[in-house]
MIRODREN-471653 format. One line per field, with one value per atom (N, C-alpha, C, O): residue in one letter; x, y, z. Coordinates in nm, 3 decimals, padded with zeros to 5 digits. Last residue first. Layout:
BEGIN
r	c(A ...)
xx	c(X ...)
yy	c(Y ...)
zz	c(Z ...)
***
This chain:
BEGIN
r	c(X X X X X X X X X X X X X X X X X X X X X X X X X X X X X X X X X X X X X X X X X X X X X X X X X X X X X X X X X X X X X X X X X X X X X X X X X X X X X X X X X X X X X X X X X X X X X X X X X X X X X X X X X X X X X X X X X X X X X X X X X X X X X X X X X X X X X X X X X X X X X X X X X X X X X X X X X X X X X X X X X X X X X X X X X X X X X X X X X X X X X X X X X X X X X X X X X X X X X X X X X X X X X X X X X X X X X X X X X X X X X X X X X X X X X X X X X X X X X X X X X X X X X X X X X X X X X X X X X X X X X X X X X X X X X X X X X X X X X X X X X X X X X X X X X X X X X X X X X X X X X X X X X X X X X X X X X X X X X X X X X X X X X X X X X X X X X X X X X X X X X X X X X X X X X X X X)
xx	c(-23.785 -23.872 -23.846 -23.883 -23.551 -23.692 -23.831 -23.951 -23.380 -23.317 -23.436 -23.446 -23.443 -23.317 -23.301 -23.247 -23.604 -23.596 -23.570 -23.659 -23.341 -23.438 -23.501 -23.476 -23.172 -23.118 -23.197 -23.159 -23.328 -23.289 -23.252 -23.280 -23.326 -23.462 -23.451 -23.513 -23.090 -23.140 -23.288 -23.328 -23.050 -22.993 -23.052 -23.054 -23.238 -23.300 -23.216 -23.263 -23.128 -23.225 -23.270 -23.310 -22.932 -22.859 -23.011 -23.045 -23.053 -22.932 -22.913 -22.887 -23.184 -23.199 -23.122 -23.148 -22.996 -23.165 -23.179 -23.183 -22.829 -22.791 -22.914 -22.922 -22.995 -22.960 -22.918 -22.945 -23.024 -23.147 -23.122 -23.197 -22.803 -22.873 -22.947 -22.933 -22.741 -22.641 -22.722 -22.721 -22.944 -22.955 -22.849 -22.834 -22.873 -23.005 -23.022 -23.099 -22.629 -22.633 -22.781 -22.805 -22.559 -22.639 -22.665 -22.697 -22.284 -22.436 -22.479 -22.445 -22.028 -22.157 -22.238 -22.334 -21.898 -21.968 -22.091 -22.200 -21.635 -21.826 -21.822 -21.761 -21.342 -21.420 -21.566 -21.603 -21.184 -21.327 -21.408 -21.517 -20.996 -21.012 -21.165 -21.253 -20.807 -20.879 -20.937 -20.943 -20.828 -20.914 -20.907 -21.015 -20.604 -20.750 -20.855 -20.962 -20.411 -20.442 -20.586 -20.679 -20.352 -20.406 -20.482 -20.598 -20.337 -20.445 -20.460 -20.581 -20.048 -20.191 -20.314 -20.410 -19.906 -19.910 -20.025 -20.117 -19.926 -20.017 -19.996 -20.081 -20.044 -19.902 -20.006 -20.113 -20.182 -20.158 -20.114 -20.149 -20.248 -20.140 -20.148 -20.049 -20.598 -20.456 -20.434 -20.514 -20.833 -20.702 -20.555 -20.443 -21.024 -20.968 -20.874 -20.792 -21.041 -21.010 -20.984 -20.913 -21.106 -20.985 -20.925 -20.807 -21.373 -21.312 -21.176 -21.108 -21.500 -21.509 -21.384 -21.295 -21.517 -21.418 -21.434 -21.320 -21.683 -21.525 -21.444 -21.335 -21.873 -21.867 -21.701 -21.618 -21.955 -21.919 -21.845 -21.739 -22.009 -21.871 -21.810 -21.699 -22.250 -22.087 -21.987 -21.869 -22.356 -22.334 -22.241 -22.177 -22.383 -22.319 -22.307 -22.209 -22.471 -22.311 -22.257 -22.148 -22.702 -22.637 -22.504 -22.434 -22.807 -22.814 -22.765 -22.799 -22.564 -22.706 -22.691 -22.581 -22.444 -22.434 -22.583 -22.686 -22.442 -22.478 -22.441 -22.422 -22.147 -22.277 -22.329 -22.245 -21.951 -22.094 -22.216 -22.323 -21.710 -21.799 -21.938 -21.999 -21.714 -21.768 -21.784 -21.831 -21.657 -21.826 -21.800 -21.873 -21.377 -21.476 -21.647 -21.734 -21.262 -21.272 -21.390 -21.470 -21.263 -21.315 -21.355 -21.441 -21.117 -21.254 -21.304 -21.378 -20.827 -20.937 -21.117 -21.202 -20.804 -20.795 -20.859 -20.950 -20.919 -20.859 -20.912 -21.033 -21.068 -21.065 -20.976 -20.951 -20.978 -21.123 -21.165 -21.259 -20.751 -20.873 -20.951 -21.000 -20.550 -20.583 -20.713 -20.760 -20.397 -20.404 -20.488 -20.491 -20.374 -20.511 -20.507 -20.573 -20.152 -20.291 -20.432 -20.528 -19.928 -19.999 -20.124 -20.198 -19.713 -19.845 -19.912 -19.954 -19.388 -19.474 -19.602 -19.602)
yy	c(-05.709 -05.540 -05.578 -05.503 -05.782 -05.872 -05.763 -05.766 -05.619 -05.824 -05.810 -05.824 -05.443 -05.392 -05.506 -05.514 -05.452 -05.396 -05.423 -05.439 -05.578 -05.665 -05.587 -05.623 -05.374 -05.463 -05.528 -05.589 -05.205 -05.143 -05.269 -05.273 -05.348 -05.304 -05.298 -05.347 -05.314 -05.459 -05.466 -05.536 -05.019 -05.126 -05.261 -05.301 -05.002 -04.966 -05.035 -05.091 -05.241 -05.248 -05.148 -05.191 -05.059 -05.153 -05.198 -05.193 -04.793 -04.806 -04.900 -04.869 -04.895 -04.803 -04.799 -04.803 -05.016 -05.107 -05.024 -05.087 -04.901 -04.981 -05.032 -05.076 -04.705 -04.663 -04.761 -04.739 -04.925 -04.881 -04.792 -04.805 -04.969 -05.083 -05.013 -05.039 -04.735 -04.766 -04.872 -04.883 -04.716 -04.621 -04.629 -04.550 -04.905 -04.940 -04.800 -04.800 -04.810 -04.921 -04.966 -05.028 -04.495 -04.647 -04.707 -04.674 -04.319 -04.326 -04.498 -04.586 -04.228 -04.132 -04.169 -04.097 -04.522 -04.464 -04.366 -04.394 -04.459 -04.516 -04.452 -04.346 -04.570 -04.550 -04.530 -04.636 -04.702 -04.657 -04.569 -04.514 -04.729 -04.840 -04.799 -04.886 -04.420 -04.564 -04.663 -04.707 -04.399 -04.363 -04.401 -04.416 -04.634 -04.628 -04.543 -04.597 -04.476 -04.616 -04.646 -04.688 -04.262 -04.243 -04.331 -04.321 -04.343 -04.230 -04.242 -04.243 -04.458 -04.533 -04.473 -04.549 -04.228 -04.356 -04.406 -04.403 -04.060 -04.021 -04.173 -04.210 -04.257 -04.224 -04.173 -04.223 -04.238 -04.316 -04.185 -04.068 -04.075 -04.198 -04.232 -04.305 -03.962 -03.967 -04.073 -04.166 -04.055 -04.024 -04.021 -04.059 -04.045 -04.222 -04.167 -04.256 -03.791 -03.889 -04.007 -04.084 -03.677 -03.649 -03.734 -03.769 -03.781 -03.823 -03.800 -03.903 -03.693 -03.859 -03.873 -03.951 -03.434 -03.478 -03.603 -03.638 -03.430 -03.379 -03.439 -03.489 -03.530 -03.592 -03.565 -03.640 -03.271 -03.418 -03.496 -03.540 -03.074 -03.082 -03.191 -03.230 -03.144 -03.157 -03.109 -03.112 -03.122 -03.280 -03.269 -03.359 -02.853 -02.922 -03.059 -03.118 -02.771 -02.688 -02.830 -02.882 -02.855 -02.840 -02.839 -02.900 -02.688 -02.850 -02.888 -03.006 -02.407 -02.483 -02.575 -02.590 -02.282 -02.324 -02.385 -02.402 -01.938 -02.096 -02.140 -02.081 -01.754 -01.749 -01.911 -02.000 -01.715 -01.663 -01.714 -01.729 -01.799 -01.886 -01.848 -01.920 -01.526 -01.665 -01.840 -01.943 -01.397 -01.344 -01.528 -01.623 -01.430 -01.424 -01.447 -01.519 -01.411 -01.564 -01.551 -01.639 -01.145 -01.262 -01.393 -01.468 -01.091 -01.049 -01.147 -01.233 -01.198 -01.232 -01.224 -01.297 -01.034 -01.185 -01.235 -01.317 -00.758 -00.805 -00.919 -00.936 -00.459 -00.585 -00.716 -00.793 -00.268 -00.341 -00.469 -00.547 -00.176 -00.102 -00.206 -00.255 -00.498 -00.382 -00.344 -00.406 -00.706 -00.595 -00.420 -00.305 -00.921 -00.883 -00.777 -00.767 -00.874 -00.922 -00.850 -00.775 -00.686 -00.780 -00.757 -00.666 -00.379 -00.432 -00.596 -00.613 -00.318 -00.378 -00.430 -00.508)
zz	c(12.221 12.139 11.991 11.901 12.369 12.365 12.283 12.308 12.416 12.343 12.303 12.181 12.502 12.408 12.319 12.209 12.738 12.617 12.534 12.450 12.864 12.821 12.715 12.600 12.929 12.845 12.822 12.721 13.059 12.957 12.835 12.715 13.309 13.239 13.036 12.941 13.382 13.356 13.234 13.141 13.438 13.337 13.293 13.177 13.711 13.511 13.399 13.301 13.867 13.837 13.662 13.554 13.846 13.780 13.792 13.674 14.000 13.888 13.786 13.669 14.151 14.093 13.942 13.821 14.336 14.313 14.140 14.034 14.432 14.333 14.253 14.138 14.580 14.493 14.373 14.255 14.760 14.743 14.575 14.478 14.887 14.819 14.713 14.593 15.029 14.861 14.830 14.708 15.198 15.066 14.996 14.902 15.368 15.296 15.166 15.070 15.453 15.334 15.264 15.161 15.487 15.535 15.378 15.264 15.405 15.396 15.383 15.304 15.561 15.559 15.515 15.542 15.702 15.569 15.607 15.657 15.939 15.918 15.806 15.791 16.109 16.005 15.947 15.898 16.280 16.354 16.220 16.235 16.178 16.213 16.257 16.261 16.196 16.093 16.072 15.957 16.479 16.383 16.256 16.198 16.549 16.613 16.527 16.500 16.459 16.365 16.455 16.386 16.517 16.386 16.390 16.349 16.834 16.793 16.677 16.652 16.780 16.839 16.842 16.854 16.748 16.620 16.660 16.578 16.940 16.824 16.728 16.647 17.240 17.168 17.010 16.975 17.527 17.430 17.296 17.278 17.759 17.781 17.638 17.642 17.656 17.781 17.768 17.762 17.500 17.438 17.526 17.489 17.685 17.598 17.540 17.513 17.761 17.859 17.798 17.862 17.495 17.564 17.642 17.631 17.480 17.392 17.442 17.441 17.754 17.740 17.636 17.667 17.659 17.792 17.765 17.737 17.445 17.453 17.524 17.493 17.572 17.480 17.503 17.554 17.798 17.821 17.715 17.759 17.574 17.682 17.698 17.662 17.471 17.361 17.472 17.438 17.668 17.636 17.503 17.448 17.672 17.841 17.756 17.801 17.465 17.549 17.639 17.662 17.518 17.388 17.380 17.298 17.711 17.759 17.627 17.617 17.787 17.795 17.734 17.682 18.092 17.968 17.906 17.970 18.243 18.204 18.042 17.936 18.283 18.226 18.228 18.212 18.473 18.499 18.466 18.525 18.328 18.387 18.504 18.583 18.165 18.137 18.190 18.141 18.369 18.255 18.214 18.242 18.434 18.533 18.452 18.501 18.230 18.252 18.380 18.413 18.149 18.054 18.104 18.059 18.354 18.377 18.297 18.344 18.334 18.412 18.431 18.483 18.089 18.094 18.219 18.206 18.119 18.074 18.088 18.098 18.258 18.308 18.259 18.351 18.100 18.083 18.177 18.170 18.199 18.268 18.261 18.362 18.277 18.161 18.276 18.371 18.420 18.472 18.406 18.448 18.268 18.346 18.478 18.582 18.051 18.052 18.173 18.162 18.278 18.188 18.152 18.190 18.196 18.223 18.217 18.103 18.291 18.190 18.256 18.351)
***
């Protein structure tokens, strides 16, 4: 039986040979780092202690100066609406 990286094309090795041939670029290389930073705080600790850490690290996809800003909007025209509505 043949393996992997015994094929004509070169196989599993060759693959691994081309790709650490190739550079990475400066896009590649700091979502590496990032990866490795995130992996490295993950060794030794247990998946119960992984969920409850990402719950806890939670962020609202949108800054509070644009839910203000929207409420402004919103309940600002209501307010509008209701004076109108008393004082016409």
């Amino acid at each position: 039986m043949v393996g992997p990286h015994f094929c004509r094309s070169g196989g599993l090795a060759a693959d691994r040979q081309r790709e650490a041939a190739t550079a990475q670029t400066p896009e590649q290389r700091r979502r590496n780092a990032k990866f490795a930073k995130e992996q490295d705080a993950r060794r030794g600790k247990s998946e119960a202690e992984l969920k409850r850490r990402n719950k806890e690290v939670h962020k609202s996809p949108v800054s509070p100066v644009i839910l203000g800003l929207l409420g402004f909007v919103v309940f600002g025209g209501l307010v509008f609406e209701v004076f109108s509505r008393f004082f016409v």
